[in-house]
C-alpha positions as CSV (number, residue, x, y, z in Angstrom):
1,X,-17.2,6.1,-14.4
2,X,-17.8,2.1,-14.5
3,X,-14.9,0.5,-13.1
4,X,-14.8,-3.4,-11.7
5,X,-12.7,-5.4,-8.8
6,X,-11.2,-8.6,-9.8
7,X,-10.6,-10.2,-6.5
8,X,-13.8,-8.5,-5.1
9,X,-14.0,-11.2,-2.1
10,X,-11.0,-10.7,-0.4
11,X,-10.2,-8.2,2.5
12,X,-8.6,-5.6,-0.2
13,X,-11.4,-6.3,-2.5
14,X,-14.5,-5.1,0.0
15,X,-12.6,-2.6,1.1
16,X,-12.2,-0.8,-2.6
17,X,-16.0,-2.0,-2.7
18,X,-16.7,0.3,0.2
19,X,-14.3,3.0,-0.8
20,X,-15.6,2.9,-4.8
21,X,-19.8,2.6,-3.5
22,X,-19.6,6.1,-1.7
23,X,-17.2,7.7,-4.3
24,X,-19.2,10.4,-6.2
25,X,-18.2,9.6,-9.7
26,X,-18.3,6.1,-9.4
27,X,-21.6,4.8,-11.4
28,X,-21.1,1.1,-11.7
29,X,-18.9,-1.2,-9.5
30,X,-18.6,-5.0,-10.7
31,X,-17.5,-7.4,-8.8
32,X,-15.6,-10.4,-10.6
33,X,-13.9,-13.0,-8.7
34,X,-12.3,-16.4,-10.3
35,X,-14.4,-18.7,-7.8
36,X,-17.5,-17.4,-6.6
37,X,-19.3,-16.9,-9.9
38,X,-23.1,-15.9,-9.2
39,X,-22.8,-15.8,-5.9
40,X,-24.3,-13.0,-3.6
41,X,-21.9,-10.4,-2.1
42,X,-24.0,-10.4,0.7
43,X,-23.2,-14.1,1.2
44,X,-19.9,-13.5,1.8
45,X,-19.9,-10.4,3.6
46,X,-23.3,-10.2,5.9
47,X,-22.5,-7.1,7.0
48,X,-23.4,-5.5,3.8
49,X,-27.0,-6.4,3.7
50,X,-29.4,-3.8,3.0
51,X,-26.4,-1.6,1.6
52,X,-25.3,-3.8,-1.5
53,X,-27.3,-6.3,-3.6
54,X,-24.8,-7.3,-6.3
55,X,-23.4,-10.4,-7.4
56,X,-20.1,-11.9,-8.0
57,X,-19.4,-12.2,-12.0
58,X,-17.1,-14.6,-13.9
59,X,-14.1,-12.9,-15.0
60,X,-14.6,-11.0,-18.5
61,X,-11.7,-9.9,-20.5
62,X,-13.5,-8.4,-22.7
63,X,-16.1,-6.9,-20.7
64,X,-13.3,-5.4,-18.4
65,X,-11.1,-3.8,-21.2
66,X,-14.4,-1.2,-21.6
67,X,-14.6,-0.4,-18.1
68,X,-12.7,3.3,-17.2
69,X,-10.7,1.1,-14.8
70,X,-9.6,-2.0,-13.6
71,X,-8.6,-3.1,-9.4
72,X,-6.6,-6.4,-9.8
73,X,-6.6,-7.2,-5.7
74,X,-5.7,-10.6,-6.0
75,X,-2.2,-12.5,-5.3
76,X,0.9,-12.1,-6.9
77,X,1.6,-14.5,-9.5
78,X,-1.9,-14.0,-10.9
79,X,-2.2,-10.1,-12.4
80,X,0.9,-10.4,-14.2
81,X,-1.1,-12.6,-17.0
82,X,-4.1,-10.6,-16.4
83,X,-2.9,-7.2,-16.9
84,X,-1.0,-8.2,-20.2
85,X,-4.5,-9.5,-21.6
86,X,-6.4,-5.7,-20.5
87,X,-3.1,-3.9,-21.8
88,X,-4.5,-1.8,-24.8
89,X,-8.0,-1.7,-23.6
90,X,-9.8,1.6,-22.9
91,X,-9.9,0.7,-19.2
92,X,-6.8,2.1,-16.8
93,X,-5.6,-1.0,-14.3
94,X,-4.3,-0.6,-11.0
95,X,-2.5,-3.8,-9.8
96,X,-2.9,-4.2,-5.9
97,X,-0.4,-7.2,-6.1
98,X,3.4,-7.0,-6.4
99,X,3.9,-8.4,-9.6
100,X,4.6,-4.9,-11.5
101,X,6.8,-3.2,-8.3
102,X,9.7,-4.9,-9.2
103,X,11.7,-3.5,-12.6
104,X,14.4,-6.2,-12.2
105,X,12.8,-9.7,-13.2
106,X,15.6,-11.3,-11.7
107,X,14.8,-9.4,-8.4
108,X,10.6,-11.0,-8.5
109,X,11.7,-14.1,-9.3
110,X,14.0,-14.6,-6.6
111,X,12.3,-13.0,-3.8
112,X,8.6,-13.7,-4.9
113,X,10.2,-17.6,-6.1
114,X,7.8,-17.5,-9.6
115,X,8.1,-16.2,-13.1
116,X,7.8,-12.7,-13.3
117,X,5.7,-10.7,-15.7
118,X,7.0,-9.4,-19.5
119,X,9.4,-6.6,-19.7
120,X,6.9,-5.4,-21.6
121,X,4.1,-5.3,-19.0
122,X,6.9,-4.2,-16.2
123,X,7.9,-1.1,-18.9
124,X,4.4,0.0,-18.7
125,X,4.1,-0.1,-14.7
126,X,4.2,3.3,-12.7
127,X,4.8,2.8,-9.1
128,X,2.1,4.1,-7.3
129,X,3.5,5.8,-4.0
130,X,0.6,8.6,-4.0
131,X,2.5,11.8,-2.7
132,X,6.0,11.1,-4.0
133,X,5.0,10.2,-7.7
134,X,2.0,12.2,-8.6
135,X,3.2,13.6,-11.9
136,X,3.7,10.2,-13.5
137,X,0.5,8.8,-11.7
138,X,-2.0,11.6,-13.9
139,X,-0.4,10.3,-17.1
140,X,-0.4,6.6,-16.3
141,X,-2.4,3.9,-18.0
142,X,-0.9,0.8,-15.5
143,X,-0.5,1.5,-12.0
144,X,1.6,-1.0,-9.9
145,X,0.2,-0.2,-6.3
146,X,2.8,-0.3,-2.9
147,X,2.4,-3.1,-1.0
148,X,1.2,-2.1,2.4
149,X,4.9,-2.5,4.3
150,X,6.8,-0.1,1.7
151,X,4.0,2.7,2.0
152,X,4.8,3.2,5.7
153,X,8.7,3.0,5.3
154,X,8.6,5.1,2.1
155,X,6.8,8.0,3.5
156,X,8.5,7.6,6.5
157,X,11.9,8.0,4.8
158,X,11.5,10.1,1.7
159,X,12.1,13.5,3.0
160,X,15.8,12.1,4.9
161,X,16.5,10.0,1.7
162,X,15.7,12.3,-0.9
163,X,18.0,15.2,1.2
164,X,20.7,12.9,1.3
165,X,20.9,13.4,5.3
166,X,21.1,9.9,6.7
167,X,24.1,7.1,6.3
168,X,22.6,4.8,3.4
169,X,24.4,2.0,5.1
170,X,22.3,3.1,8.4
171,X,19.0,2.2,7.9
172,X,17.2,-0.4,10.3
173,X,13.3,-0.6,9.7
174,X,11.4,-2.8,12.1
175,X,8.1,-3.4,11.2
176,X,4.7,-4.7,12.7
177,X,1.4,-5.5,11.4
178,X,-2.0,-6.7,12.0
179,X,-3.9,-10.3,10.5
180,X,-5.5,-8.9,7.9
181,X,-2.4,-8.0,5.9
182,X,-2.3,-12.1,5.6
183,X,-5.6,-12.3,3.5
184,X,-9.0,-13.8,4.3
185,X,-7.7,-17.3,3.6
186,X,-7.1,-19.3,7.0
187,X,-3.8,-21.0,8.0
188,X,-2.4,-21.9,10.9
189,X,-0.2,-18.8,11.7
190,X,-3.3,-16.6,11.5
191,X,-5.6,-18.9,13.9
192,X,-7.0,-17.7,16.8
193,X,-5.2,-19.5,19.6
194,X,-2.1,-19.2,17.8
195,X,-2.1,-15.3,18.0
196,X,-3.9,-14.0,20.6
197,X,-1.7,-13.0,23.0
198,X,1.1,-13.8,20.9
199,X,3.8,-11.9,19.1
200,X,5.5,-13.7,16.3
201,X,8.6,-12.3,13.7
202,X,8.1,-13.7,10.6
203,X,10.2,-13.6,6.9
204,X,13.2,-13.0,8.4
205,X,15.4,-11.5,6.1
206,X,12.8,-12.6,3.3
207,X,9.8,-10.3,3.5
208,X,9.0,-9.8,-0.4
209,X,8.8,-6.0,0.5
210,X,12.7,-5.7,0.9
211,X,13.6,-5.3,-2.7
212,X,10.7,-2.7,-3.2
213,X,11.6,-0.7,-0.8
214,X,15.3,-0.9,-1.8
215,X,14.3,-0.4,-5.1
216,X,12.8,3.2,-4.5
217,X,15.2,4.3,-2.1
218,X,17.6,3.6,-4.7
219,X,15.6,5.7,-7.3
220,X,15.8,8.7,-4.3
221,X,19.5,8.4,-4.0
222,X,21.8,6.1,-6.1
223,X,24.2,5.6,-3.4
224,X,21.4,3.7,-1.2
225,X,22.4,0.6,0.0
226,X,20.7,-2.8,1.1
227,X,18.6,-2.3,4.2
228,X,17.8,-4.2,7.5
229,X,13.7,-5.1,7.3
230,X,11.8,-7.1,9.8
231,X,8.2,-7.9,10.3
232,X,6.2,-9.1,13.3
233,X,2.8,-10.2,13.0
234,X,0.7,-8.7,16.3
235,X,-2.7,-9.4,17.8
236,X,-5.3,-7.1,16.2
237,X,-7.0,-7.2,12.8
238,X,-5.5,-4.3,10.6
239,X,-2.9,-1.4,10.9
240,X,1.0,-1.1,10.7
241,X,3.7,0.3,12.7
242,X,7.2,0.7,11.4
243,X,9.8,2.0,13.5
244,X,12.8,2.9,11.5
245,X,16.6,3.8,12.9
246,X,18.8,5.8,11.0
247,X,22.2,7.7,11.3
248,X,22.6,11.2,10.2
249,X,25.0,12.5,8.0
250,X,25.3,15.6,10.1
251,X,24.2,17.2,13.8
252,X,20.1,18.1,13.6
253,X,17.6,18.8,16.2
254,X,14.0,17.4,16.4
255,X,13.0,20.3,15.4
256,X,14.7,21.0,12.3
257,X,13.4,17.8,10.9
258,X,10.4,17.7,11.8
259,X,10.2,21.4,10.0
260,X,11.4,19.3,7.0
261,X,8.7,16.8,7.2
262,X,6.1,19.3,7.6
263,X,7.5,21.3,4.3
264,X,8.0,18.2,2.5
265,X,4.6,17.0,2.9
266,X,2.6,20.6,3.3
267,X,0.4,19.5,0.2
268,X,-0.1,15.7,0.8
269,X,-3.5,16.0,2.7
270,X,-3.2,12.2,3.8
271,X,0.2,12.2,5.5
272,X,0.2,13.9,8.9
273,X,3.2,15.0,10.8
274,X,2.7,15.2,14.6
275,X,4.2,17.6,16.4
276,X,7.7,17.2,18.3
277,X,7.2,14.9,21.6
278,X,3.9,13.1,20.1
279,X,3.8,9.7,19.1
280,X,1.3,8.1,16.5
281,X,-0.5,4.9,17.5
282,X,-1.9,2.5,14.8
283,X,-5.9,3.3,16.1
284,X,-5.5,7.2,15.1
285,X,-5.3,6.0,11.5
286,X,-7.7,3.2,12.4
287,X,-9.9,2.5,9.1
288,X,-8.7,5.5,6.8
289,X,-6.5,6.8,4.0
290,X,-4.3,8.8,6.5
291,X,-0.4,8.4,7.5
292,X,0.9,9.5,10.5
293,X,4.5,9.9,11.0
294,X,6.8,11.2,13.8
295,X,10.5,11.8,14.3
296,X,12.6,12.2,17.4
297,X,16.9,12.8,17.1
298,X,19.3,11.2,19.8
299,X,21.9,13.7,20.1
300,X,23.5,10.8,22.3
301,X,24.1,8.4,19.5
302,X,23.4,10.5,16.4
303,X,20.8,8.4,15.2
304,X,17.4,9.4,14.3
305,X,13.9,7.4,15.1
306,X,11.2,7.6,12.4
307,X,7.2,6.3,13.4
308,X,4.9,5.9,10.3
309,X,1.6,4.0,11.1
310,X,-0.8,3.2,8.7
311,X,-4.3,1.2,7.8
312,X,-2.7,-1.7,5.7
313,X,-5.7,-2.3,4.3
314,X,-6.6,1.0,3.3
315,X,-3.3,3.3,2.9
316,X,-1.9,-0.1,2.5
317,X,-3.8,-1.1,-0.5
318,X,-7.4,-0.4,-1.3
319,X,-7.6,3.7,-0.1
320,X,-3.9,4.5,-1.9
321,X,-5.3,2.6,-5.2
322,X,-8.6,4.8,-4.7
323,X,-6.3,8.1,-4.3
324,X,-4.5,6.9,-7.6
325,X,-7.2,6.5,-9.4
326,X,-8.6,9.8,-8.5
327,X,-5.3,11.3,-9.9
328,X,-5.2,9.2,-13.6
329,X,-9.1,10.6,-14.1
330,X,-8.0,14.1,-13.0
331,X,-10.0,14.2,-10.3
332,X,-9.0,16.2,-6.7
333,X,-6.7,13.1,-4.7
334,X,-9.3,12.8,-1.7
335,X,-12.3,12.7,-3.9
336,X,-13.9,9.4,-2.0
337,X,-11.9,9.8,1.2
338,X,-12.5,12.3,3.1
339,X,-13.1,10.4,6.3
340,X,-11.6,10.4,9.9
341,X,-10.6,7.4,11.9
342,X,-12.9,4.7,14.2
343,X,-12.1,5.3,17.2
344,X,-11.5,4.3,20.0
């Protein structure tokens, strides 16, 4: 297969680069980027040399439409315009941005504050949460891949939601997240000495994630209601920990659920469920596809704690998209994965 990365110098962009180089039926990766025309890979990341000699390309439209597939990892706003130019090409496009999550254009445009993309773009879009949507996924020509926040919460929650066993009104989801979730681009609330040592909550009551995880809650169980999110920006480069509170609908045991999760997830070979009493910790999925959940019941309150922890860089975005792709060319899900975590 011949497939290219349009955004191939960001953080998501090197990583599919990494992901796609060592995939076994991968032939040709190209690497387009709207700025960096000609330049050397290797310029940008030195950490490559000796492994990869390519150069950045131009953006091709036409060139692209021939590829098998197409990795849009650049901001929203952009691969809405993009992907309704490849639409109709032989090549299949996974969007790594959020403008094809959303199916309400009203919803994008308020909490994403641009135009979003043509209904008939947005009608084309399967949402790309790996283990809960696979039999759409093989059939799909346009994947709209999770942003990095939902894929934790989502996982977390699907096996509760989907049962109908907590309070829809219940839901609290307290997210945190490394820097590299805020792209390669410096500002001042990713700087150094602003960080280090530093926790910060950020987005409050504004994270663009919010309505995309409402939105497939909602799809889970109609009665689903608007949900508490809230993000926190922590010292360290990548991984995410959500922490999510719920009520249940009726008395349970640790025990019983965490049978549940184990069931619901006995054929998803990247989510893991630890066992009752152990807790997952961002490093243990340090630098791979895998997400690690655990659940504990407080028989004092009635309320249920939920810990998912991801890579937001790869589960998050560039190893999900990989695990999608492997689906829509029929291949087996972890063709190109099958690592273990850098630790410590």
């Amino acid at each position: 297969m011949n497939v290219g990365i349009v955004g191939s110098t960001g953080y998501g962009g090197v990583e599919l680069h990494r992901l796609l180089s060592n995939h076994p039926s991968i032939d040709t990766c190209i690497l387009y980027s709207s700025t960096l025309n000609g330049n050397s890979y290797v310029e940008q990341y030195p950490h490559l040399i000796g492994l990869s000699n390519e150069s950045v390309r131009a953006i091709e439209l036409d060139e692209m439409k021939q590829l098998d597939a197409v990795f849009l990892a650049v901001p929203a706003g952009i691969s809405k315009e993009m992907t309704a130019k490849l639409l109709g090409g032989k090549a299949k496009i996974i969007d790594l941005s959020g403008d094809l999550r959303l199916q309400d254009p009203k919803e994008y445009e308020e909490w994403y504050k641009g135009g979003a993309a043509d209904l008939s773009v947005l009608g084309k879009a399967v949402y790309g949460l790996t283990e809960c949507n696979q039999g759409a996924i093989k059939e799909a020509d346009l994947i709209a891949n999770p942003g990095c926040f939902p894929t934790a919460t989502l996982l977390a929650l699907a096996p509760l939601v989907q049962q109908k066993l907590l309070h829809p009104d219940s839901l609290i989801i307290d997210a945190k997240t490394g820097l590299s979730g805020a792209g390669r681009k410096p500002s001042l609330s990713s700087h150094f000495s602003e960080t280090q040592e530093n926790l910060r909550i950020y987005k409050v009551h504004e994270h663009q994630h919010t309505p995309e995880i409402e939105q497939q809650l909602k799809r889970w169980n109609p009665e689903s209601t608007p949900v508490t999110f809230t993000t926190h920006l922590i010292p360290m480069t990548r991984g995410i920990m959500t922490t999510i509170y719920g009520e249940l609908v009726n008395e349970q045991t640790t025990e019983e659920l965490n049978e549940l999760y184990q069931t619901f997830y006995s054929a998803s070979p990247f989510v893991r469920i630890r066992p009752t009493g152990q807790y997952p910790s961002t490093k243990e999925v340090f630098g791979t596809n895998f997400c690690d959940i655990a659940i504990k019941v407080d028989c004092r309150t009635g309320r249920v704690t939920i810990v998912s922890v991801i890579d937001n860089l790869i589960k998050g975005a560039a190893g999900q998209a990989v695990q999608n792709m492997n689906l829509m060319f029929g291949l087996e899900e972890t063709t190109g994965l099958r690592f273990y975590p850098i630790y410590p």
